[in-house]
C-alpha positions in Angstrom: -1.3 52.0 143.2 -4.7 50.2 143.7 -6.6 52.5 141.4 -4.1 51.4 138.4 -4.4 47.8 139.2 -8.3 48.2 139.0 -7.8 50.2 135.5 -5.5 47.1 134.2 -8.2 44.8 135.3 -11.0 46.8 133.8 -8.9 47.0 130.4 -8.4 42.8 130.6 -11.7 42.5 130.4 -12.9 45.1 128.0 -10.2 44.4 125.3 -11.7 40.9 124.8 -14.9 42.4 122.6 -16.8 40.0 120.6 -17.8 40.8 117.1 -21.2 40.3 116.5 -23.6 39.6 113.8 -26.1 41.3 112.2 -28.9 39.5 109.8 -29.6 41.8 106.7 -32.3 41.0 104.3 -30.9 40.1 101.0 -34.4 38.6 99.5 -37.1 36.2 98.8 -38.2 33.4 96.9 -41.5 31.7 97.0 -42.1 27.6 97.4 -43.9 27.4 94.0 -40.5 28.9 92.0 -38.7 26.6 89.6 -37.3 23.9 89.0 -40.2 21.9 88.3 -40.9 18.4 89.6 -41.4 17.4 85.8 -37.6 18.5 84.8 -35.3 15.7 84.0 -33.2 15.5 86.0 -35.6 16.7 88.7 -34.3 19.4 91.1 -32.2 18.7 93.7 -34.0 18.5 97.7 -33.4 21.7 99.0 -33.1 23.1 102.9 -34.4 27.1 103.2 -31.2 27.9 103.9 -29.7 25.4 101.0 -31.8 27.4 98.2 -30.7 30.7 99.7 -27.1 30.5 98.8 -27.7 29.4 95.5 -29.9 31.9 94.6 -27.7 34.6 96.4 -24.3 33.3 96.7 -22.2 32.1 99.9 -22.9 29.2 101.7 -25.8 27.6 103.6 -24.6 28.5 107.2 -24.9 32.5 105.9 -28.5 32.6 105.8 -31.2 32.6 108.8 -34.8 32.0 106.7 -38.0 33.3 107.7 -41.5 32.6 106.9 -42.9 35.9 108.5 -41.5 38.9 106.4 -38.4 41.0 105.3 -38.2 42.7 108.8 -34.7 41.3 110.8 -36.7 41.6 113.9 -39.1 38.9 112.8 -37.2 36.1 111.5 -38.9 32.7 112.7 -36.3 30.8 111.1 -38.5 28.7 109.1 -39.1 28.2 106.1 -42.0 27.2 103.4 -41.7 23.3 101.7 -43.6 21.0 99.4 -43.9 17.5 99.8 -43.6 15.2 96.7 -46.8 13.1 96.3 -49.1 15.2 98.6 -51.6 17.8 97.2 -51.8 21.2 99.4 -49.0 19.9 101.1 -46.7 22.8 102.1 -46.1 23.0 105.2 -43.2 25.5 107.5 -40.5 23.5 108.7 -36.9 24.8 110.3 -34.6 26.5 108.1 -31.9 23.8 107.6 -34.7 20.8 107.0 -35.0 18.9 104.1 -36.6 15.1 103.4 -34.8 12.9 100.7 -36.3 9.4 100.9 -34.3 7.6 98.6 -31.0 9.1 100.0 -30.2 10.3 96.4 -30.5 14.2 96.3 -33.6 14.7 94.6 -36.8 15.6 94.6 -38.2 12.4 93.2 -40.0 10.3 95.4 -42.8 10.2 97.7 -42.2 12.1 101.3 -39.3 14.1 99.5 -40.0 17.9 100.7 -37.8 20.5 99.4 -37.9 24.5 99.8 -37.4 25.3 96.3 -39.6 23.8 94.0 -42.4 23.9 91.2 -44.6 21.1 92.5 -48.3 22.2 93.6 -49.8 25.3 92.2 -51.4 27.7 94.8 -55.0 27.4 94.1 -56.0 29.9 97.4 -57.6 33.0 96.8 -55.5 36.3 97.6 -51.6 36.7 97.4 -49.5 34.1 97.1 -48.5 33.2 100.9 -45.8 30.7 100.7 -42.8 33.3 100.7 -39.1 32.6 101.7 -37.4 35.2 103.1 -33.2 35.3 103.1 -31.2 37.1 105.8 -27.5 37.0 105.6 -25.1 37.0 108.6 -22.7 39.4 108.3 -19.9 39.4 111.2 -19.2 42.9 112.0 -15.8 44.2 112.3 -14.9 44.5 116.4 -14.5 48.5 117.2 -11.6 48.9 119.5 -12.5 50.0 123.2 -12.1 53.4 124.2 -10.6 52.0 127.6 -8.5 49.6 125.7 -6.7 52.5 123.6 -6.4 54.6 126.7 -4.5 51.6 128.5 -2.0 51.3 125.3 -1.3 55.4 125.2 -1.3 55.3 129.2 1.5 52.6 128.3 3.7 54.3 125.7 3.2 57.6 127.8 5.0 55.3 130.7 7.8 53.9 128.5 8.6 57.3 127.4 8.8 58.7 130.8 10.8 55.9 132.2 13.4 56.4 129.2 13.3 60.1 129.4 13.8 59.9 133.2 17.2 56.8 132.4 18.6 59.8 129.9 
């Protein structure tokens, strides 16, 4: 009897499985993309993960950003922003930050930063540097336990014993 007590324990704990997730790359922007500063209305003040989901759908809590590549094992979650006002001024900040000064929702006023924006050119030499990466966070689906469906068959097996045994 003790060795089946320890095998109903064993299946408690093992049938409560948590689904995890799994980032996958679904692509990049860089800081110097449009909207411009100049367009009227001005963009809107973006977060990293803000401009993700509008330029690949979902919402802002389905992206982790990264400043250091496409590769899921390197995500940083930062991301690339200009500030409004302040030449060379990109700078990495987390993935959900944003500055709006005035409180209005756009990017037009002095310490405004946004990750998605045509403000200041990149005047380096080389490749452009200031690249966005988006990762979506797909749940995957929990995968029964082998343990678990042995318990439930172990189960029916006993229920049809016990009414083949009444008959």
């Amino acid at each position: 009897m003790k060795p089946i007590r320890h095998l109903l324990a064993a299946a408690l704990l093992g049938a409560s499985a948590l689904a995890s997730a799994t980032p996958i790359f679904v692509g990049q922007w860089d800081l110097y993309s449009n909207p411009s500063w100049q367009d009227n209305p001005p963009p809107a003040v973006l977060s990293g993960q803000q401009a993700a989901a509008i330029l690949f759908g979902g919402a802002a809590s389905d992206y982790l950003i990264s400043t250091a590549g496409s590769n899921a094992a390197d995500i940083d979650y930062l991301a690339w922003y200009d500030h409004y006002g302040f030449p060379d001024s990109q700078a990495r900040h987390d993935q959900d930050y944003y500055s709006d000064a005035d409180g209005n929702g756009l990017y037009d006023g002095w310490f405004d930063a946004s990750a998605m924006v045509m403000d200041h050119p990149y005047m380096g030499e080389g490749p452009y540097p200031f690249v966005n990466y988006a990762f979506r966070v797909q749940a995957e689906a929990a995968v029964p336990e082998p343990l678990s469906i042995g318990l439930m068959g172990a189960g029916l097996l006993g229920l049809a014993l016990a009414r083949r045994r009444k008959a």
